[in-house]
Structure formats: C-alpha cells, structure tokens
N, C-alpha and C positions, 0 to 999 in steps of 0.2 A: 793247835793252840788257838783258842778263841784270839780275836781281833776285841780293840777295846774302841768302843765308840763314843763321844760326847754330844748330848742332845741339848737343849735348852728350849726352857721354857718359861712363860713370861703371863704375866696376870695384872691386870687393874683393879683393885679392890678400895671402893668406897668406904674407908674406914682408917681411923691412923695409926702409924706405922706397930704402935703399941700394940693395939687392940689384935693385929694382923697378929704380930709376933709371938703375943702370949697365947693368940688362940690355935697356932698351929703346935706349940709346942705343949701346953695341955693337955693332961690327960684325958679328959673326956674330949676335947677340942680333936686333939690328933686321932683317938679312937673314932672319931664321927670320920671326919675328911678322909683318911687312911682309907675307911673301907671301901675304895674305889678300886684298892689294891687287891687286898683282901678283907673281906668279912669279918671281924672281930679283930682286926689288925691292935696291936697293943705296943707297948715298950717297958723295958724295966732298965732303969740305972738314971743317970744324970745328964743335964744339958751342960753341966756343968764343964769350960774349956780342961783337956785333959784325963775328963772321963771316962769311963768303958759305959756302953749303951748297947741295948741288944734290941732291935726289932722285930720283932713275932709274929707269927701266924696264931690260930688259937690251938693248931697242936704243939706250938709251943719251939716249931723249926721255924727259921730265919737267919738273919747276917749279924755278926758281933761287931762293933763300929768303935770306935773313939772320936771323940765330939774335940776337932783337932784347932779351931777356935770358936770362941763365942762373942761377939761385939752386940748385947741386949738392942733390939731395934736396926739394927744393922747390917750383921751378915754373922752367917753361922756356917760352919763348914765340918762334914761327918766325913773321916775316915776309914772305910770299911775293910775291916783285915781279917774276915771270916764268915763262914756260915754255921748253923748250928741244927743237927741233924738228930733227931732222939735222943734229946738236952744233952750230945756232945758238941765241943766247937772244934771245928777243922780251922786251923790258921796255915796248915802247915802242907797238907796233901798237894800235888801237882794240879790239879784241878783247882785250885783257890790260887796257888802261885802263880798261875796263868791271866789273873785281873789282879789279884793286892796285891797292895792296897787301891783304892780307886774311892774316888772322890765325889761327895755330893753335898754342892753348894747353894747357898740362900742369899741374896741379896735381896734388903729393903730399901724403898725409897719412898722418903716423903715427896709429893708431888701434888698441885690443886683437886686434883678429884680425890687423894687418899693415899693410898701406895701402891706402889710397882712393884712386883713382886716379879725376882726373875730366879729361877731355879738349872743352875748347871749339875750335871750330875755324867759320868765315865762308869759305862758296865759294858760286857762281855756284849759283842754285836747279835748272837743268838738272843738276846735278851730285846733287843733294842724297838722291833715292831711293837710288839706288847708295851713296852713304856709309853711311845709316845703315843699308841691310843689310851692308855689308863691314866696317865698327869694329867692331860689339862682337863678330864672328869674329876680328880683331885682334887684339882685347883679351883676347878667352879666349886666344888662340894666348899671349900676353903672358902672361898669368897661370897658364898650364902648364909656359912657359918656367921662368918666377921661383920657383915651387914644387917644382921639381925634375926637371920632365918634361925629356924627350930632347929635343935640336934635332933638328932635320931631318936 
C-alpha cells in the first residue's frame, strides 16, 4: 500500500490575488499553466464548492475530484476520490482506496509585490519525485501567465 506524501509549494506572483485566481482556474488560463503536467491538460465540471470536476489528459484518463471548498481569492481545496481510465472512474478499486480521498490545496495571499501563492497537495509517495519537479514549472508557467506573458 502506497505511502501518502504532502509536498508544498509556494510562488510570488506580481499580479492581484484576482487576477491569480481567475487565471489559474480558467479554462484557457489552466490549459496553458497545466501543460507542465501534461500537454493538452484540460478539465470538465465546476469550481463550484461541492462540485464534481474531472482533470484530464487529452486521452481523456485522469482523476475525478470534488472541489470540497471554494473561498473566490482565497483558498480553494480539490478532493480527489478517483481516477478515470477509458472514460471509466474507479472510486472504489483497492488501488484508489490506498490514497482517497487526498487533498490538493490553494492558498492566496495578498501581499506588497502581489500574491503568495502557496499550493499543498497529499499523493501516493511513488508519485511524489515527478511532482515536485513538474509544480513549481507549473507555477512559473502561472506566474508568467498572470504577469502578462502570452498563452500558448
């Protein structure tokens, strides 16, 4: 049984908490900065607190979440309680019961240069190398985004 790990991470972005906000969760916004992850990285459903949200690759596998609060500008927190395997979702297999639910958290903060941006998130420690070289590519991608750089 995987081991669950918590990483964090943490960004300065010249721009206000808004601008951050809206642009990570945006659909072109988070298709740009995502692709750090993967490539056409996409989402379907709602940011909306209580929602079901799905995060996707472009063949259309990833994880099924609930967006378990939302405080606009503030802090956003996805509950992830599956994966989604040739547009089936596993919530239930032993393999998924082993991490979910597991947690991936957003805190904003306004601050003199713009906001703080800090990102907690708990995944499966076989997971864990890979993340924390691909976030904080992410995160700049984010942070070039909200500062005025070109999307993709």
């Amino acid at each position: 049984m995987p081991k669950l790990e918590t990483l964090k991470f943490e960004i300065l972005v010249e721009a206000a908490v808004e601008r951050v906000h809206a642009t990570m969760i945006d659909d072109a916004g988070y298709r740009d900065w995502t692709s750090a992850f993967a490539e056409g990285s996409y989402y379907q459903g709602s940011w909306n607190e209580g929602e079901i949200i799905r995060f996707l690759a472009p063949s259309g596998d990833g994880m099924m979440a609930e967006i378990a609060e939302h405080r606009p500008g503030a802090f956003i927190s996805i509950r992830h309680l599956g994966m989604i395997e040739q547009g089936m979702v596993d919530t239930t297999s032993e393999a998924v019961k082993a991490w979910a639910p597991c947690y991936e958290n957003y805190r904003f903060e306004a601050v003199p240069q713009g906001t703080r941006l800090e990102v907690e998130l708990q995944m499966p420690s076989d997971f864990a190398d890979h993340m924390r070289e691909t976030w904080p590519r992410a995160l700049l991608r984010l942070k070039v985004l909200c500062e005025g750089g070109t999307p993709r």
